[in-house]
C-alpha positions, 0 to 999 in steps of 0.5 A, spaced: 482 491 499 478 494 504 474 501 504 475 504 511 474 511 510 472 514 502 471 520 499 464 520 503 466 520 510 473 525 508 473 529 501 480 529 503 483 522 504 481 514 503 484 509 508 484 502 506 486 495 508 489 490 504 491 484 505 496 480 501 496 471 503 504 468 503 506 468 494 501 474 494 503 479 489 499 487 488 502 488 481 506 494 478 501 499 478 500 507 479 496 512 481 495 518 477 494 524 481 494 520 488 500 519 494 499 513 497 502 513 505 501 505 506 504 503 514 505 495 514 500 492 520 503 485 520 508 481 515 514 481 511 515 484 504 519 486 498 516 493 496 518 495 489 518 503 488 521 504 480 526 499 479 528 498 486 527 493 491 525 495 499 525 489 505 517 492 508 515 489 514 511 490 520 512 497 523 515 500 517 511 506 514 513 509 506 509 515 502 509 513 494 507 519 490 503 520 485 505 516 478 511 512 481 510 505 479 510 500 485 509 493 486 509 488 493 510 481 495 508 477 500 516 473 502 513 471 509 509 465 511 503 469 513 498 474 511 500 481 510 497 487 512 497 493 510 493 500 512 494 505 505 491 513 506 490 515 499 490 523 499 487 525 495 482 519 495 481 514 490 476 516 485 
């Protein structure tokens, strides 16, 4: 990941990219009090938000509120990249 933008720069939201390699994986994780808005810059993807699973490729965009467990999966052949906003900014 990373930081383009962090709580110094705008106390109210952090912008990142992050890049997953083909067979990457971004765990189940949450965030306690952040939503995370994340738009897909380039690639193919299996997005999990709960228990169900997304296709989340290049142009698509999702909000994942604050303590929903999620997941991703690179299922293409190159890099995927993402732009995630978090707001409030990651602590």
């Amino acid at each position: 990941m990373k930081t383009l933008l962090d709580s110094a720069g705008n106390p109210l939201a952090g912008v990142n990219i992050v890049q997953v390699p083909p067979d990457g994986v971004i765990g189940r994780h949450h965030h306690v009090s952040e939503i995370e808005t994340v738009y897909v810059l380039a690639g193919q993807s299996v997005l999990t938000l709960g228990d169900a699973d997304h296709a989340f490729a290049a142009g698509q965009v999702v909000a994942i509120p604050a303590g929903l467990e999620h997941a991703l999966r690179n299922t293409g052949a190159t890099t995927v990249e993402l732009l995630c906003i978090f707001t409030p900014p990651l602590s």
